[in-house]
N, C-alpha and C positions, 0 to 999 in steps of 0.2 A: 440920677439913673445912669448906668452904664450903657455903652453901646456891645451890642452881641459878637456878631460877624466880621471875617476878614473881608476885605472890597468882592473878590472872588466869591465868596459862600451868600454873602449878601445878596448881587449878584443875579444867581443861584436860588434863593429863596425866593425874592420878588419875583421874579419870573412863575414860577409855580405858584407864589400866590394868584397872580393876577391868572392863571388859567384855571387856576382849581375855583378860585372868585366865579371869574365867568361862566366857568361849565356849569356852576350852580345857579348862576341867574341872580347873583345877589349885587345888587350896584353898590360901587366905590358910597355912595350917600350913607346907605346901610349901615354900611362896615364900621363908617367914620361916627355914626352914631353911636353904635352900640361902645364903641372907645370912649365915646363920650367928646372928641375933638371935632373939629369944623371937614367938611366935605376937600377944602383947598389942601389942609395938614394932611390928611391921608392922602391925599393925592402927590404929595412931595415924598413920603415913604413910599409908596406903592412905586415912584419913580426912583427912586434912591435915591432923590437930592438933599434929601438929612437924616439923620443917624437913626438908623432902627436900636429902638431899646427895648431892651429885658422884658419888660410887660407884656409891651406891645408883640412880639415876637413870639412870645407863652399864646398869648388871644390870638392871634393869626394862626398859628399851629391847631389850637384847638377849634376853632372856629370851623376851619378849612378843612381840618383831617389830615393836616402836615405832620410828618415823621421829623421834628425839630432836631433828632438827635441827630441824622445824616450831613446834616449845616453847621455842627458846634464841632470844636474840636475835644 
């Protein structure tokens, strides 16, 4: 899998994740289930300490109601 975003946009994203996450009341457990990954892995994306990929990036946007296109170049 590829990684998405420049550090900058990445950034950028996570951040809006994690408020549009919260504003819906939906816990980091959730999210990392429905990925199908462990509660700790989303929690290293969601901090950007490892590489947001392709996928995951598509499910966050949709999930959320993120405008992916604003983040990509």
């Amino acid at each position: 899998m590829r990684t998405v975003l420049e550090t900058t946009k990445n950034k950028a994203f996570l951040i809006e994740v994690r408020q549009r996450r919260e504003k819906m009341r939906i816990p980091q457990k959730a999210i990392a289930h429905e990925l199908g990954i462990s509660h700790p892995a989303y929690c290293k994306i969601e901090r950007g300490s490892t590489d947001l990929k392709f996928d995951i990036f598509n499910f966050l946007c949709q999930r959320l109601g993120i405008a992916g296109e604003k983040f990509v170049n």
